[in-house]
N, C-alpha and C positions, 0 to 999 in steps of 0.2 A: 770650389766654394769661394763667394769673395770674403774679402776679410772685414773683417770687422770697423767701420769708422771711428767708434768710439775708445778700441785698441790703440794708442798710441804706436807707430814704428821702434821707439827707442824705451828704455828706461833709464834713471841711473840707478842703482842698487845699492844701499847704504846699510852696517852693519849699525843695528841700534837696541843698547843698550836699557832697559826698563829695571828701575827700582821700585822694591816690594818690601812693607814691613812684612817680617814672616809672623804666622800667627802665634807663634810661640819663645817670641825675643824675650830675652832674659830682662830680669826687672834691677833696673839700676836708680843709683841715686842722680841727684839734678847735678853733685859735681862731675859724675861720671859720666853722667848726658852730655854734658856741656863738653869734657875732654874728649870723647867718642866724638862728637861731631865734629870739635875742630880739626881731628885727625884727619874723619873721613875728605871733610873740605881739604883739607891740607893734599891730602893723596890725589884727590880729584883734582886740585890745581897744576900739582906736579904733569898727571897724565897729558893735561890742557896743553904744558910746558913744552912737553918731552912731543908734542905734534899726536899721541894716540886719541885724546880728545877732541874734537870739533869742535862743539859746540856741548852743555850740557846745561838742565837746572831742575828746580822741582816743582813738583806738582801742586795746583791747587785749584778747588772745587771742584775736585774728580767724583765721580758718581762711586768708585771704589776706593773709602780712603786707607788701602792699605798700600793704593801704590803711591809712590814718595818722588822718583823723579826719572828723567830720564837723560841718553847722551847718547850722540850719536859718534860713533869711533870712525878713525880713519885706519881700516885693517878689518882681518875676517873675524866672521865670528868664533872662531876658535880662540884668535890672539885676545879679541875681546874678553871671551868668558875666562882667560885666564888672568890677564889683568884685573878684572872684577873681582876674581880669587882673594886679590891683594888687598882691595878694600878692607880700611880696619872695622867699620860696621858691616861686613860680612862677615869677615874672621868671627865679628863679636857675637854670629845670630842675630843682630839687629836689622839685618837687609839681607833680601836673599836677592836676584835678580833671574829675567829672561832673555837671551839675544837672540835678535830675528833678524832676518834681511827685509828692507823696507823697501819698495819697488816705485819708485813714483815718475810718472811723464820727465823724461829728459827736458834738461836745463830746466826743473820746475824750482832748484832751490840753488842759494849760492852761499858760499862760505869765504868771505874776503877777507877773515882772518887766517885761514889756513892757509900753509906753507907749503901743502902740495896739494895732488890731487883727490877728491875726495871721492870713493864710489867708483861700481863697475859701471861703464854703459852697456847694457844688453838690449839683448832685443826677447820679445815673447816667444816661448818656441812655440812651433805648428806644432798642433794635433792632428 
């Protein structure tokens, strides 16, 4: 069978990160909103810091607005979803999140503030 044209040969494959109000985040006040988010931003600048973040920010004029933002990690999603763990607006119920592997055509994206490599390059497997 030939392959496919519209398959690219390569991918690179990026672990990424999606934030979600969950439906039933606890009800806080506007001081507590206000320290909750600076935490979260705070921890998210750290990850940025520390080389696990890439790239991240939030969402807006989403057709679902429960989701809030997203980030794409340098590492698996394992390491990812455990760093996410640490999120103080997860801890708090106010964020839950998804990590998936994001597959897109090789060299489709670049990241020229990262310090290392970002993503697997794979290839599609044959069926």
């Amino acid at each position: 069978m030939a392959r496919n044209p519209d398959i690219p040969d390569a991918f690179d494959v990026y672990t990424v990160v999606v934030l979600r109000r969950t439906a039933d985040a606890p009800e806080l006040s506007e001081a507590q909103l206000d320290a909750l988010q600076a935490d979260h931003l705070a921890y998210r600048a750290e990850l940025r810091r520390q080389g696990h973040i890439v790239v991240n920010g939030p969402f807006d004029e989403q057709s679902d607005p429960s989701y809030r933002g997203m980030s794409i990690f340098a590492c698996d999603p394992a390491e990812a979803a455990r760093l996410s763990d640490g999120d103080p607006s997860v801890i708090a119920g106010r964020l839950a999140y998804d990590v998936m592997e994001w597959w897109v055509a090789s060299d489709s994206l670049a990241f020229p503030l990262a310090d290392r490599t970002v993503g697997d390059r794979r290839s599609m497997p044959d069926d």
